[in-house]
C-alpha positions, 0 to 999 in steps of 0.5 A, spaced: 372 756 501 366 759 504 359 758 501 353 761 502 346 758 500 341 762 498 333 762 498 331 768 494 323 769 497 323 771 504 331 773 504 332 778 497 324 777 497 320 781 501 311 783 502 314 790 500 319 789 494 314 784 491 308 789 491 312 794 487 315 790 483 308 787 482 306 794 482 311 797 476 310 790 472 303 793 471 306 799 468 311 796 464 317 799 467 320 792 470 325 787 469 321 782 472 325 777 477 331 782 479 325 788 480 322 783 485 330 783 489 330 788 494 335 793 494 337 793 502 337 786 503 341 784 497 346 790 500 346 785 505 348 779 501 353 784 499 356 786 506 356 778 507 359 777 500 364 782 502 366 781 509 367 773 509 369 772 501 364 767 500 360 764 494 353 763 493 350 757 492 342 758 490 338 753 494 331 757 492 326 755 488 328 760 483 333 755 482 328 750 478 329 751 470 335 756 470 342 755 471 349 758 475 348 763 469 342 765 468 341 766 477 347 770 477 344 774 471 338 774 476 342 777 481 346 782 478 341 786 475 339 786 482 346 789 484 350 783 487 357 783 486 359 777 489 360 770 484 354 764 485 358 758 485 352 753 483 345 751 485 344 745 490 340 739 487 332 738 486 330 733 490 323 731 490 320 728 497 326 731 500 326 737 505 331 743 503 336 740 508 338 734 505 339 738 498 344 742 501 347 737 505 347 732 497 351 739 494 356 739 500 358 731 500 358 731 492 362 739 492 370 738 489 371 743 494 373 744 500 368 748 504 371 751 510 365 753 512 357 755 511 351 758 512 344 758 509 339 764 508 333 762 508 325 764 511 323 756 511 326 751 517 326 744 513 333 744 514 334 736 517 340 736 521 342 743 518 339 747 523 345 749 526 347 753 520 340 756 518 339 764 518 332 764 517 329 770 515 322 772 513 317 773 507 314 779 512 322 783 512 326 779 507 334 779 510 335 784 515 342 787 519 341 782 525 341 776 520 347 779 516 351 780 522 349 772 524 352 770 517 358 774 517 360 770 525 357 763 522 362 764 516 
């Protein structure tokens, strides 16, 4: 199984999708979280998602008080067409590294490989791994074509 773990702000999340979004919530014509999701860099997640097979485990902060379902209602709405297997775990006092590192050691899959999509470093010995994007740009082509040859 390919995985790919995914912050949401700074990757799906841009300055620019969250002035609109903020912008259209002002006139009622939102649906809120998903409006926020910018729809080129979710049809990178896509391209990733098609090309490679993977599956998204959310790592976000978006992940705190939602479920799988309820993100992948999220992201759906957003226009993902790819399946999120789970979210990694809260942990208090740990970088985001370690929280992901905890989901791949307690995971009942086999993950053959992975990538994370994130605009934060805090990946411990994770590093290696990491596509960061940023809150400026959100996800651009450079750092699909990156996960794609890391998964």
């Amino acid at each position: 199984m390919k995985v790919i773990f995914l912050d949401i702000d700074g990757v799906l999340v841009n300055h620019k999708s969250l002035a609109r979004a903020k912008k259209e919530n002002a006139t009622g014509k939102t649906r809120l979280w998903s409006s926020m999701i910018d729809p080129y860099a979710m049809g990178l997640l896509n391209r990733i998602v098609e090309e490679t097979g993977a599956l998204v485990v959310v790592s976000s902060v978006w992940r705190y008080g939602r479920g799988r379902t309820e993100l992948q209602e999220i992201l759906n709405d957003a226009g993902f067409e790819g399946r999120v297997l789970g979210v990694t775990p809260r942990m208090p006092e740990h970088e985001r590294g370690d929280e992901i590192a905890e989901w791949l050691k307690s995971s009942l899959r086999k993950v053959e490989s992975f990538v994370i999509l994130d605009d934060d470093s805090d990946m411990a010995d994770l590093k290696d791994k990491l596509v960061q994007t940023s809150m400026e740009t959100g996800m651009l082509d450079e750092h699909a074509e990156k996960a794609i040859r890391l998964l």
